[in-house]
C-alpha positions in Angstrom: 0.0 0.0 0.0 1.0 3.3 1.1 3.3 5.1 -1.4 5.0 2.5 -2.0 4.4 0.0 -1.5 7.3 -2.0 -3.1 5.6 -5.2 -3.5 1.4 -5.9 -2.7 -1.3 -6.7 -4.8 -5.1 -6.6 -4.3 -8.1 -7.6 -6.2 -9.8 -4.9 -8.3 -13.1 -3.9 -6.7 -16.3 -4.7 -8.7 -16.4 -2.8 -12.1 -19.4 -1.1 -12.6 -20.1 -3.2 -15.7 -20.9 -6.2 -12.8 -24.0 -5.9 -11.9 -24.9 -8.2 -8.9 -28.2 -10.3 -9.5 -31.2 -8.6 -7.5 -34.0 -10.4 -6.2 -34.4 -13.9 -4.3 -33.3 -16.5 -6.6 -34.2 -14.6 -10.1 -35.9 -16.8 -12.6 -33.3 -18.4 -15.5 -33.5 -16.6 -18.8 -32.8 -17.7 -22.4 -29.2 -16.7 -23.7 -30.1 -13.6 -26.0 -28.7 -14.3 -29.7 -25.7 -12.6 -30.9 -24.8 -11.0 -27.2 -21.7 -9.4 -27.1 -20.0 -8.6 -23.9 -20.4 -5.7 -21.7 -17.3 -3.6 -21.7 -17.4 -1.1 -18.8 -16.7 2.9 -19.8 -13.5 3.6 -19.1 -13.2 7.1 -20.3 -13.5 10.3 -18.0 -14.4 14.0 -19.3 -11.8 15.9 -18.4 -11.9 19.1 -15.9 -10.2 22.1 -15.7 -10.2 24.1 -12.7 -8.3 27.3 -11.3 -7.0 27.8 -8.3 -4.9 30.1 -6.1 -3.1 28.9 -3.2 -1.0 31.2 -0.8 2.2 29.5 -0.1 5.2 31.2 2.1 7.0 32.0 -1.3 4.0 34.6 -2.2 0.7 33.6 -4.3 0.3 30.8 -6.6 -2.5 30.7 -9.5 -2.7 28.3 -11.4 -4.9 25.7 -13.5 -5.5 22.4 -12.2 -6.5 19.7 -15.8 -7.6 16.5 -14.8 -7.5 14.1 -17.6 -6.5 10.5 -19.3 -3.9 10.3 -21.9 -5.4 7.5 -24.6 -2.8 5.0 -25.6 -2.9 3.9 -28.7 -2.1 0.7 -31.0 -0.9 0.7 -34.4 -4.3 0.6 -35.5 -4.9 4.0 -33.5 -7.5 1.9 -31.6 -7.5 2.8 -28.0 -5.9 0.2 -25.2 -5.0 2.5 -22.4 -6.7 5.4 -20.5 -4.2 7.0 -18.2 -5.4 9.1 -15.3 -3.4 12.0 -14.4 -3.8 15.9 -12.9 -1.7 18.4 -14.2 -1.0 21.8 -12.0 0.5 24.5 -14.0 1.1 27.4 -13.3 -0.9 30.9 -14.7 1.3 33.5 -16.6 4.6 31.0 -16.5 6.4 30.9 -19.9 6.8 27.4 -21.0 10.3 27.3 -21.7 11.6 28.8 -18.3 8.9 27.1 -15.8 9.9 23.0 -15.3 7.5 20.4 -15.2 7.8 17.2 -12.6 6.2 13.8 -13.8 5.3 12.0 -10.7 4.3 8.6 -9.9 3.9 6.3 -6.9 4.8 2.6 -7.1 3.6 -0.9 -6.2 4.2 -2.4 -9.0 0.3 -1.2 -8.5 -0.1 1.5 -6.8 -1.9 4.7 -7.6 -0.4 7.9 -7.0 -2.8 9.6 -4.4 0.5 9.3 -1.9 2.4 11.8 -3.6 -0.4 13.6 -4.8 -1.8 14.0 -1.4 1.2 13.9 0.4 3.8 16.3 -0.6 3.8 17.7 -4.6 -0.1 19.2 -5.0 -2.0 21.7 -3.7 -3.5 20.4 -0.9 -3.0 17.0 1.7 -4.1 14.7 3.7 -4.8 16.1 6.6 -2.1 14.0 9.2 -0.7 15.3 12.3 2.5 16.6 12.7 4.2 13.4 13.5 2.6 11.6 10.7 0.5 9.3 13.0 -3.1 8.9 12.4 -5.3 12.0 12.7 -9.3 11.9 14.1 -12.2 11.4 11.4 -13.2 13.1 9.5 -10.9 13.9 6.6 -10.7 17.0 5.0 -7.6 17.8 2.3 -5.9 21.1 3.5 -3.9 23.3 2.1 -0.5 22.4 1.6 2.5 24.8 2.1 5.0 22.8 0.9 3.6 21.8 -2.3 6.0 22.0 -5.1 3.7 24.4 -7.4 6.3 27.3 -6.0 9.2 25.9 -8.1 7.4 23.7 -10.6 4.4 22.8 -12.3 3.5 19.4 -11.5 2.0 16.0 -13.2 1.0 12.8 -11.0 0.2 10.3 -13.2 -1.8 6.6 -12.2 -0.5 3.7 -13.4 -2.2 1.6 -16.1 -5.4 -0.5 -14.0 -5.0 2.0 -11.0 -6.4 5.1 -9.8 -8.7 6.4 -12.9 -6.2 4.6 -15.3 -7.5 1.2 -17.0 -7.0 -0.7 -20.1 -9.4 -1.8 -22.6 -9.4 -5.2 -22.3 -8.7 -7.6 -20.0 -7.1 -9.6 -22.6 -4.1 -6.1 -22.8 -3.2 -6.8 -19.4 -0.1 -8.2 -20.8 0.8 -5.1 -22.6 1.2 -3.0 -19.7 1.5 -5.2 -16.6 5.2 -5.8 -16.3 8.7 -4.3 -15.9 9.3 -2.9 -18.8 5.9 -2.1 -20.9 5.5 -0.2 -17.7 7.7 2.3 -18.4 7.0 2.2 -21.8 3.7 3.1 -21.2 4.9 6.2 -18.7 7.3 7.0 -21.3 4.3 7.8 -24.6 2.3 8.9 -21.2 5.1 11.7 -21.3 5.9 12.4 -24.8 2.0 12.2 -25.8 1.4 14.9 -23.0 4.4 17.1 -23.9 2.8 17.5 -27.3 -0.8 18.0 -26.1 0.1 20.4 -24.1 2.8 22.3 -25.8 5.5 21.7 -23.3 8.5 20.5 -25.1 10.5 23.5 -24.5 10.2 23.1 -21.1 12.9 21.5 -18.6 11.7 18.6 -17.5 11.9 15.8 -14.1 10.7 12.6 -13.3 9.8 12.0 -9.5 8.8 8.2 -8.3 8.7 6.8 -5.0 9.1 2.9 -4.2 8.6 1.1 -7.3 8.8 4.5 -8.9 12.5 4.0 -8.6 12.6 1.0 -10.4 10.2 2.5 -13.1 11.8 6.4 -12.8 15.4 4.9 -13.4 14.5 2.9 -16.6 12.2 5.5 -17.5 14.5 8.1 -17.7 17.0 6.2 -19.8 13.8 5.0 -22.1 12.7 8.8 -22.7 16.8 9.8 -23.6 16.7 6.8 -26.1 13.6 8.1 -27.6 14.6 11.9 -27.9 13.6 13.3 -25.0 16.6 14.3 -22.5 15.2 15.0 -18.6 17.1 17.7 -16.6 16.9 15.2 -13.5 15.4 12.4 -11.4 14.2 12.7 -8.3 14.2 9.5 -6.2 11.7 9.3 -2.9 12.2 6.2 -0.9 13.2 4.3 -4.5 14.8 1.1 -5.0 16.4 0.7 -8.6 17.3 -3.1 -7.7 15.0 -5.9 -5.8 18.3 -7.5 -5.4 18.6 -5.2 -2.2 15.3 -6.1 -0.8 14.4 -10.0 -1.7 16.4 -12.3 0.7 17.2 -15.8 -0.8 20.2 -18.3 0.4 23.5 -16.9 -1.0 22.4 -13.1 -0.9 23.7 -11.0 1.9 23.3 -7.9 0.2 19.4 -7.9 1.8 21.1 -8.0 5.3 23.6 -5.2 4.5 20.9 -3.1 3.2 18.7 -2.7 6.1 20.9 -3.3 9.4 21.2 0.5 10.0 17.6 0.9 9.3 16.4 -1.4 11.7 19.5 0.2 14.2 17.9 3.3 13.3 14.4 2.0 14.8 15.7 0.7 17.5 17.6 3.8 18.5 14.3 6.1 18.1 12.2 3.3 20.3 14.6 3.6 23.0 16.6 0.5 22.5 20.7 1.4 22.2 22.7 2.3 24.8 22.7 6.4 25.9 25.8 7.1 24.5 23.9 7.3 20.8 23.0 10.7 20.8 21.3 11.2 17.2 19.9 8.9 14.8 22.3 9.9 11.7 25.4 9.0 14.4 23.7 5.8 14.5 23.6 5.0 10.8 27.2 6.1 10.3 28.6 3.6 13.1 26.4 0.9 11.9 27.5 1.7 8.6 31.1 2.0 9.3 30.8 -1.8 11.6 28.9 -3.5 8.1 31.8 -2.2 6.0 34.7 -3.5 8.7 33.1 -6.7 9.9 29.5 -7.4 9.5 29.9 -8.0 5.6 33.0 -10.0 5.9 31.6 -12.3 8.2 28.3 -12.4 6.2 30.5 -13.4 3.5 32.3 -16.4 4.7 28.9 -17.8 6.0 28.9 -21.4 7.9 33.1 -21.1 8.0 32.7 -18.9 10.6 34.1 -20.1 14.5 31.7 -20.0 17.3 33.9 -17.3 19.1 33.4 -14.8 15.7 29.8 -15.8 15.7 29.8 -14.6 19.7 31.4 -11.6 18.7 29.3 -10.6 15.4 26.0 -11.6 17.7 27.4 -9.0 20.1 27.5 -6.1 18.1 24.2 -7.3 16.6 22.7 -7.2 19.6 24.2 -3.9 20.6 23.3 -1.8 17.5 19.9 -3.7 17.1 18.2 -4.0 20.7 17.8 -7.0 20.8 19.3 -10.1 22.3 22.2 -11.8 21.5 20.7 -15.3 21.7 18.0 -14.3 19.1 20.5 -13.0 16.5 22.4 -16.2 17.5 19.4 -18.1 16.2 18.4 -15.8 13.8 22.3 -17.3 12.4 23.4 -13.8 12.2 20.9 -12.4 9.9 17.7 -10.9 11.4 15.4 -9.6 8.9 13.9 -6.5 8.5 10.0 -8.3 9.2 11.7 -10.3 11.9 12.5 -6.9 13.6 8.6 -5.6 13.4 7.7 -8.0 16.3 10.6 -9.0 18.2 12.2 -5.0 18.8 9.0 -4.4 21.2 8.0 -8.2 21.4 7.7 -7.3 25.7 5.5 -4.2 25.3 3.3 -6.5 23.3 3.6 -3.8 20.2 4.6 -4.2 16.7 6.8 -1.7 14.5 5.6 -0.1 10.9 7.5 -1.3 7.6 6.7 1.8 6.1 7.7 4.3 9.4 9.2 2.0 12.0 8.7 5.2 14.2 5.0 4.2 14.4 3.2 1.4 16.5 0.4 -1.1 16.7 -0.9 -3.5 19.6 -0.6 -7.1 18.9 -3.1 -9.5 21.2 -0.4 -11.9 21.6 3.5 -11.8 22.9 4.8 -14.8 20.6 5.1 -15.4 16.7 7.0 -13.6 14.0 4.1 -11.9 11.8 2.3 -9.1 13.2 -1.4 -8.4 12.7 -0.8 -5.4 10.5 1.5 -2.6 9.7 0.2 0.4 12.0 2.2 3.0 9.6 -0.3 1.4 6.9 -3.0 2.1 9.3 -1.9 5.7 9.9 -2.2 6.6 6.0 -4.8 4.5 4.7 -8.1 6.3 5.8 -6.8 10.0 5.8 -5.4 9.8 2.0 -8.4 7.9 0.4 -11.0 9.8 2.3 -9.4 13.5 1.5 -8.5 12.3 -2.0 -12.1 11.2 -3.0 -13.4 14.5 -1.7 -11.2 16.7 -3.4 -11.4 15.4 -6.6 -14.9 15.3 -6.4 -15.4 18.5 -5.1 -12.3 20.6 -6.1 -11.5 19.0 -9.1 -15.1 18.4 -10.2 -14.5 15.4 -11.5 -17.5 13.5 -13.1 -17.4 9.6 -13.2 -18.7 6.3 -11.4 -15.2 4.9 -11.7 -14.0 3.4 -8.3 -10.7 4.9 -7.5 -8.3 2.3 -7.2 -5.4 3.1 -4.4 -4.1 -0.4 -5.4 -4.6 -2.3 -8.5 -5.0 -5.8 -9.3 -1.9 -5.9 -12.1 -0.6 -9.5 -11.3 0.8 -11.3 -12.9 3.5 -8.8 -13.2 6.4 -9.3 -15.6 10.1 -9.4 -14.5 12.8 -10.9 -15.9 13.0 -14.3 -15.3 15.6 -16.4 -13.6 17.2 -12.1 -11.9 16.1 -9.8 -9.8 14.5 -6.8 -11.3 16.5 -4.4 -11.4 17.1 -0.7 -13.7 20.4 0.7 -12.2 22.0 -0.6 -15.2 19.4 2.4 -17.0 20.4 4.9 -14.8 23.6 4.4 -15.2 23.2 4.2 -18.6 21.8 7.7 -19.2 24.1 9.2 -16.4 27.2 8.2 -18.1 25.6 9.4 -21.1 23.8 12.6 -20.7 26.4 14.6 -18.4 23.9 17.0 -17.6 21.4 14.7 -16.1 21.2 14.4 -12.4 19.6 11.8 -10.0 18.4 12.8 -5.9 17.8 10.2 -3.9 15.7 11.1 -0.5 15.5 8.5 1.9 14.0 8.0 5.0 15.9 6.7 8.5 13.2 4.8 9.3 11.9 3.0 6.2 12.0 -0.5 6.8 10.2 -1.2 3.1 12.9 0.5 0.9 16.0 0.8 3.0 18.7 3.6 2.7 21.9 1.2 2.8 20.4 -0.8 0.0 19.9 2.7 -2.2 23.9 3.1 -1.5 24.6 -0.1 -2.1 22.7 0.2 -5.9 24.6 3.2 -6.2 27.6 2.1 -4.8 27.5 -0.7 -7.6 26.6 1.2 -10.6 30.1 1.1 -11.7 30.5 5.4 -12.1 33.8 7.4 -12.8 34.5 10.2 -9.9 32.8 13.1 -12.2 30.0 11.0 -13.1 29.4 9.6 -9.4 29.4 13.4 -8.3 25.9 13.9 -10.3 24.1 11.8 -7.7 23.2 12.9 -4.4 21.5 11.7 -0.9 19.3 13.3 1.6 18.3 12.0 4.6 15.3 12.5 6.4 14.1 11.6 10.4 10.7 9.7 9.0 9.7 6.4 7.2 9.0 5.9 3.6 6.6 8.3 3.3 8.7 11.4 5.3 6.5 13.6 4.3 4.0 12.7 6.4 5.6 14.5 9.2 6.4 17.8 9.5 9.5 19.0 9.3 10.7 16.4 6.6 7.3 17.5 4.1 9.2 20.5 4.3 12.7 19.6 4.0 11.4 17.2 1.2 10.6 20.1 -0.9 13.9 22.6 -0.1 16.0 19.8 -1.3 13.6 19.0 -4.3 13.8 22.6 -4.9 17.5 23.3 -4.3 17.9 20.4 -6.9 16.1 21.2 -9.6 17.2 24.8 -9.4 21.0 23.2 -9.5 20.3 20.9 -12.8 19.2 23.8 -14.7 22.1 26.3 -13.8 24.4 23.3 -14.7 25.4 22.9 -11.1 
């Protein structure tokens, strides 16, 4: 779910072309001759509303155009509708003001967590801390949209949101790696020309997923003609290598051991002389470089008295026992940690924002019953969300809006992890002018900052090239812009960035 969500799926809810029988036990009919199927509408009018929203900066006006995009076969017959809301802003010359495509990521997610979140207008309404506000939800406005600096473009995924294909019989077509992004990629260009915007500099922002489709995008739209100033990275993975455990890969282990530390130093678990959480991710950091990876590395050859001492910092930097990483044979996982850090206060951790916490009715087993930073998200996004583009956005449809959509089976590559670092790389080493931001959350325990090094650290870059990629950090989960201060830190770096791409710093 949430933003993210780097891996879910869940089943569509009825189309509107399903109509449930009514009546007890209605009488059987003769088939009528030469019936063809029903094929629900899948096409929305568009809206276009204006706006003003007073920011910090000064005023912003602008025109909000809600919309599908028709993807098209060779035929010209229709086989996509894809769903996105376009804020621009009034007055702004094209060729000076940039434009941000963003997307969420799943693979089937919708993009009402950026949308609602951090880039538009208004959000969800959460408190401060990003835990779960009271009912009812009401989108507010949002000072730290990104309208000050850029217009923006979030986009829904094929079969999510207000985006669907055709047939079910196209699922193919767009459900999988790579004629994802190539349907994001003639999302872009066909927009560009619709609305007159290829003068303008241009940036891709995807969260999750959205790394994994953002990286390979961006290195789809150079191959086609169309160079992007920059990518912007939230909470992205660019390889599942760094996330999917299976015997023989450490890498999973390496990526999130400073997250989890990270969790456990924010619930109160390290010893006092861990003042800050960043001071916490460097030593762990630092100890996985020196030791931890080397003794992941020789595995089973290992003596008893190294396992004693790995199990010792383990325990040290993780807040929990000795004798469970012991068992755990040195490597604990990242959904082991949601229930055994506060196993004794009978609570459970989030995998999206390990800062937040949910009861469990039990004291023993490894799953939990939920993930409360799931919980904290759900209601407030869909609930705002509906309303405002109902009500703001005067939208008019009996489309369901799909948060997640049912887009299994879902095409990798078989036999390897999916993975598109190889396409950022590609277009980095290629287009010196291109840039990539990665912002990453302490606390995410879904897409782990030591895993987004680790891509990077492998994407085989000469010093000046390396140089065009940058980190920021931020005290939150996967979605840090649910609290506070990092919704606003979120956009001065996203900002600072964008303005550095096109000045050619």
């Amino acid at each position: 779910m949430l933003s993210l969500i780097p891996f879910f799926a869940v089943m569509l809810a009825q189309g509107p072309g399903q109509n449930p029988q009514t009546g007890p036990r209605s009488q059987t009919r003769p088939p009528v001759a030469d019936a063809s199927p029903v094929v629900p509408a899948i096409e929305i009018a568009p809206s276009v509303t204006h706006h003003t929203l007073t920011l910090p900066s000064g005023a912003v006006t602008y025109t909000a155009t809600a919309a599908q995009i028709p993807l098209r076969n060779e035929a010209g017959e229709v086989e996509c509708r894809m769903f996105y809301v376009a804020y621009t802003k009034d007055g702004a010359e094209a060729h000076n003001r940039p434009v941000t495509f963003a997307f969420n990521g799943g693979p089937g997610s919708a993009t009402l967590w950026l949308h609602m979140g951090s880039l538009g207008p208004k959000r969800a309404p959460m408190n401060d801390d990003g835990t779960l506000p009271n009912p009812p939800y009401e989108a507010v406005d949002n000072m730290d949209s990104w309208l000050d600096f850029t217009d923006v473009v979030v986009i829904d995924a094929p079969g999510t949101g207000y985006s669907r294909i055709a047939r079910p019989d196209l699922a193919s077509k767009y459900f999988g790696l790579q004629p994802d992004i190539a349907a994001f990629s003639s999302f872009i260009r066909n927009w560009l020309t619709s609305h007159k915007r290829w003068r303008s500099p241009l940036f891709v922002a995807g969260e999750s997923y959205g790394g994994i489709r953002g990286s390979g995008l961006s290195n789809a739209l150079f191959r086609s003609g169309v160079a992007l100033n920059g990518f912007v990275s939230i909470s992205g993975t660019s390889n599942f290598m760094t996330l999917d455990g299976m015997r023989g890969n450490d890498s999973t282990y390496i990526s999130f051991f400073p997250s989890m530390a990270a969790c456990a130093w924010y619930h109160h678990k390290l010893a006092p002389r861990f003042k800050d959480v960043a001071s916490v991710v460097r030593e762990t950091q630092d100890w996985i470089d020196k030791e931890y990876a080397p003794a992941l590395q020789r595995g089973d050859s290992l003596s008893p008295k190294e396992k004693e001492h790995i199990a010792d910092k383990m325990s040290e930097y993780l807040g929990i026992s000795k004798k469970y990483c012991l068992g755990a044979n040195l490597r604990v996982t990242e959904r082991q940690m949601f229930r055994e850090l506060l196993r004794d206060e009978g609570l459970t951790i989030g995998r999206y924002d390990g800062r937040l916490t949910g009861k469990e009715e039990l004291l023993v087993g490894e799953r939990g019953s939920g993930d409360p930073s799931d919980d904290a998200t759900t209601a407030p996004f869909t609930s705002s969300l509906n309303d405002y583009l109902q009500n703001d956005l005067a939208i008019k449809t009996d489309l369901p809006y799909l948060n997640s959509g049912n887009v299994r089976p879902w095409a990798e590559p078989e036999g390897s992890y999916a993975e598109t670092a190889s396409d950022l790389r590609s277009v980095l080493a290629r287009n010196q002018h291109f840039r990539a931001l990665y912002c990453c959350g302490y606390y995410d325990l879904a897409c782990p900052l030591n895993g987004t090094i680790y891509t990077v650290n492998h994407m085989g870059l000469d010093p000046v090239t390396r140089s065009h990629v940058s980190f920021q950090y931020y005290p939150a989960g996967h979605m840090m812009y649910i609290e506070k201060s990092s919704r606003k830190k979120l956009h001065d770096d996203v900002a600072k960035f964008e303005a550095d791409c096109l000045s050619g710093r």
